[in-house]
KEKE-3310 file (N, C-alpha, C; in steps of 0.2 Angstrom, whole numbers, plus 5000, padded with zeros to 4 digits):
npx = (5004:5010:5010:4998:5000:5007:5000:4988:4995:4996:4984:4981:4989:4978:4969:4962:4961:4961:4963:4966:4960:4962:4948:4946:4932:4930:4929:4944:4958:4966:4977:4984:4983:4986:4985:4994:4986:4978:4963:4955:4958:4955:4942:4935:4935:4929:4916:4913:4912:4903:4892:4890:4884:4871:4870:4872:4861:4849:4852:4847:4836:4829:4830:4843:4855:4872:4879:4891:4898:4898:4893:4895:4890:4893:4894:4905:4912:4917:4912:4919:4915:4922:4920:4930:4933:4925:4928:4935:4936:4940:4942:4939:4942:4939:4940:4928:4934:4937:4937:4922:4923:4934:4939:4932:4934:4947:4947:4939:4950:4962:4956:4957:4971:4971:4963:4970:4982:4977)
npy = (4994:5006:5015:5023:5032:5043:5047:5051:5061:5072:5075:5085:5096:5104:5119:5121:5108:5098:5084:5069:5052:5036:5022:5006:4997:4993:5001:5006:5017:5014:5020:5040:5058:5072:5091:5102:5104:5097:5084:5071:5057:5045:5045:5051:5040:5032:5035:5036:5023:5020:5027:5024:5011:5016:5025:5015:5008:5020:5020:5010:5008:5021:5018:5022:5018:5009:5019:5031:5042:5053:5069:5079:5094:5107:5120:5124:5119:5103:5086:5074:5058:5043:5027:5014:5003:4986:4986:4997:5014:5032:5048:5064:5079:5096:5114:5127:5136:5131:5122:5114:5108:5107:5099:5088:5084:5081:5071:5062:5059:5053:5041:5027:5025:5024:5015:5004:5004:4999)
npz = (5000:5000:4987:4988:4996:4992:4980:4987:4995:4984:4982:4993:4988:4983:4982:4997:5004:5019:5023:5014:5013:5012:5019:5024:5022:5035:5042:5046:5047:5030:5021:5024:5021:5029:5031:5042:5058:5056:5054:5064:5060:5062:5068:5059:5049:5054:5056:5041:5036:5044:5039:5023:5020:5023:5014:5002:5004:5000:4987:4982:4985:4977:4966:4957:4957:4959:4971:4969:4970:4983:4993:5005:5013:5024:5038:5038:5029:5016:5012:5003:4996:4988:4982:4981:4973:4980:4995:4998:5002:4996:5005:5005:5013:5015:5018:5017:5005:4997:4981:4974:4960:4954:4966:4965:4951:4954:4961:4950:4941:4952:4955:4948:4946:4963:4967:4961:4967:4978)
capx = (5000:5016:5009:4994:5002:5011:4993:4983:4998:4992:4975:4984:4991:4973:4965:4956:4960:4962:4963:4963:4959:4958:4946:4942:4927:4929:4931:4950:4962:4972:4982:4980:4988:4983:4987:4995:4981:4971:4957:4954:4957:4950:4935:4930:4935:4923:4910:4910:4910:4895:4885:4891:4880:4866:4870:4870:4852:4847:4852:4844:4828:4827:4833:4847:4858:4876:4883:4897:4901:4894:4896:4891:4892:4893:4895:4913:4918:4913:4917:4918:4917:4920:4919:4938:4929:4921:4931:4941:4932:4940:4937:4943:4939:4940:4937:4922:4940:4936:4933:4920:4920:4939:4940:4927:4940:4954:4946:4940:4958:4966:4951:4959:4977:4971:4959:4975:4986:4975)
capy = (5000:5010:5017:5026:5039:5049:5048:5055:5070:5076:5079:5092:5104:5108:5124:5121:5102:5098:5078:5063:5045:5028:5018:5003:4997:4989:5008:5008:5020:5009:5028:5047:5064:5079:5096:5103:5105:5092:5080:5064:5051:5039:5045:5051:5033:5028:5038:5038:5018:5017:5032:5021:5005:5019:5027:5013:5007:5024:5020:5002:5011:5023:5013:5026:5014:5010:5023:5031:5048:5058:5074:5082:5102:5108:5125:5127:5113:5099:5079:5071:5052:5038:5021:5012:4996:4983:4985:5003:5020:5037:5051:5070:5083:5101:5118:5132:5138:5126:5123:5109:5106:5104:5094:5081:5083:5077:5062:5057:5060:5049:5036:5021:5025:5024:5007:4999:5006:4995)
capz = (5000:4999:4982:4990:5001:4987:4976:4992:4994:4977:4985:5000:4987:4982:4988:5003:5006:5025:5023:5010:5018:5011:5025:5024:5025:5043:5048:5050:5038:5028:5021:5025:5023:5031:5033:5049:5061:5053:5056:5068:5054:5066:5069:5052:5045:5056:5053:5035:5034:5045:5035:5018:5020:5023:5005:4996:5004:4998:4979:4978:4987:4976:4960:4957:4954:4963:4974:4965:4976:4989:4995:5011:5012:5030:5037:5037:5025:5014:5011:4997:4995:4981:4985:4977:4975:4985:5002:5002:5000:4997:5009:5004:5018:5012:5021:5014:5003:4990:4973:4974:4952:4955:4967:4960:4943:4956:4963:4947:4937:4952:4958:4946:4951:4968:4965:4958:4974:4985)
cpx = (5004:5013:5003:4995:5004:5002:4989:4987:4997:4987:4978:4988:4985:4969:4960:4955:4962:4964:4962:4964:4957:4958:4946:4935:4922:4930:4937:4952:4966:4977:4980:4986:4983:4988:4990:4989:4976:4966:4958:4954:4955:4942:4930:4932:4928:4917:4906:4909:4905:4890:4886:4885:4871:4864:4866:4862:4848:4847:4848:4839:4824:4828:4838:4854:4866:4879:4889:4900:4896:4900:4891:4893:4889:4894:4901:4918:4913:4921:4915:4921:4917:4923:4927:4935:4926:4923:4935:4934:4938:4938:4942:4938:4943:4937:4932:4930:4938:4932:4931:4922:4929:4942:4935:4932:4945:4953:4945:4946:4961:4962:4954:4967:4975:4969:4966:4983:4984:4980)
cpy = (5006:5016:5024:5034:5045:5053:5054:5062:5073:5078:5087:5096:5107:5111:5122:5112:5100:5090:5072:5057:5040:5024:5013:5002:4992:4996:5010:5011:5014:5017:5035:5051:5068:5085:5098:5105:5100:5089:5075:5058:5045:5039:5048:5044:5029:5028:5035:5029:5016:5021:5027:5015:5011:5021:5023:5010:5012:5024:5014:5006:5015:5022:5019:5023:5013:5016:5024:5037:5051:5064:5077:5089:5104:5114:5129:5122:5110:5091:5077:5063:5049:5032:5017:5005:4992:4985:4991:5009:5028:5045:5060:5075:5092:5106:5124:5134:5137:5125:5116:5105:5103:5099:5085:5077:5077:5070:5058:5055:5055:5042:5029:5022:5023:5017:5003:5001:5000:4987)
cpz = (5000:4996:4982:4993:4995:4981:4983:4994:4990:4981:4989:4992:4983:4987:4993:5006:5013:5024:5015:5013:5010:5015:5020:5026:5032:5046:5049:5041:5036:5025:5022:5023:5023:5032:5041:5052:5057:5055:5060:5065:5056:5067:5063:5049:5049:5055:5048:5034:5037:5039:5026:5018:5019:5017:5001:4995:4999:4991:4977:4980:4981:4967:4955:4952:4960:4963:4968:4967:4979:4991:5000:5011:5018:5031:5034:5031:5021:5014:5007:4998:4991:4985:4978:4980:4980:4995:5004:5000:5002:5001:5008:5009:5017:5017:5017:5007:4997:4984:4974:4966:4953:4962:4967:4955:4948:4959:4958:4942:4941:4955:4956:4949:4961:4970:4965:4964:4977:4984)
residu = (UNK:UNK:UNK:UNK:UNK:UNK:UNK:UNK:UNK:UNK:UNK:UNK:UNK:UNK:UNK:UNK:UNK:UNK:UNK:UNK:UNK:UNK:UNK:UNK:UNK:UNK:UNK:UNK:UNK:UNK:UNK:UNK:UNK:UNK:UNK:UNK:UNK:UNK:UNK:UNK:UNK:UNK:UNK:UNK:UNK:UNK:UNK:UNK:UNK:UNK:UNK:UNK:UNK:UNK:UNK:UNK:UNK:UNK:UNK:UNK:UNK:UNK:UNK:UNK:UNK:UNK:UNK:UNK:UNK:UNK:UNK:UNK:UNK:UNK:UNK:UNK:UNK:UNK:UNK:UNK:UNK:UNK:UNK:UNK:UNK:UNK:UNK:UNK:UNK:UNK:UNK:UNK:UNK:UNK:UNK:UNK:UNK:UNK:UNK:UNK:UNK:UNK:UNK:UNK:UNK:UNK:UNK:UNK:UNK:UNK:UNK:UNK:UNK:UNK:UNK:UNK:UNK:UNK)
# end
């Protein structure tokens, strides 16, 4: 999993990014980089793997189809999530600063590099 870390530091030199994660989806990080002052990558891995399972209910209920990103937009920030196949999920955590259209572009530009990291 070497290969992940250098892929997820690209994310941090985009405006307003504060965290890139790859959880798995037992909740724990398999890699992170954060900003100084960063986030609890514990407890958003956590988080996002439980609220996951609830997504994807939401796409077969509503015949949508599979999950393929989420994004939550928050006072002070936003997160952006894509699922890197069956058992990892990327998790990008960004403050109000940011350009959402550009960071959508960067997940999807490194999503198979990062799929093929695992």
């Amino acid at each position: 999993m070497a290969g992940l870390k250098p892929i997820l530091n690209e994310f941090m030199i985009v405006e307003g990014v504060k965290a890139s994660l790859v959880i798995g989806r037992d909740g724990f990080v398999i890699e992170s980089a954060n900003a100084s002052g960063g986030v609890d990558n514990d407890a958003i891995a956590a988080a996002i793997s439980s609220g996951i399972g609830s997504s994807e209910v939401i796409g077969r209920e509503l015949k949508v189809g599979k999950l393929d990103q989420g994004m939550y937009e928050y006072k002070e920030g936003m997160l952006i999530i894509s699922l890197l196949g069956p058992d990892a999920i990327l998790a990008v955590v960004a403050d109000q600063r940011c350009n959402l259209g550009n960071i959508r572009y960067q997940v999807k530009k490194r999503i198979n590099d990062l799929t093929a990291a695992l």
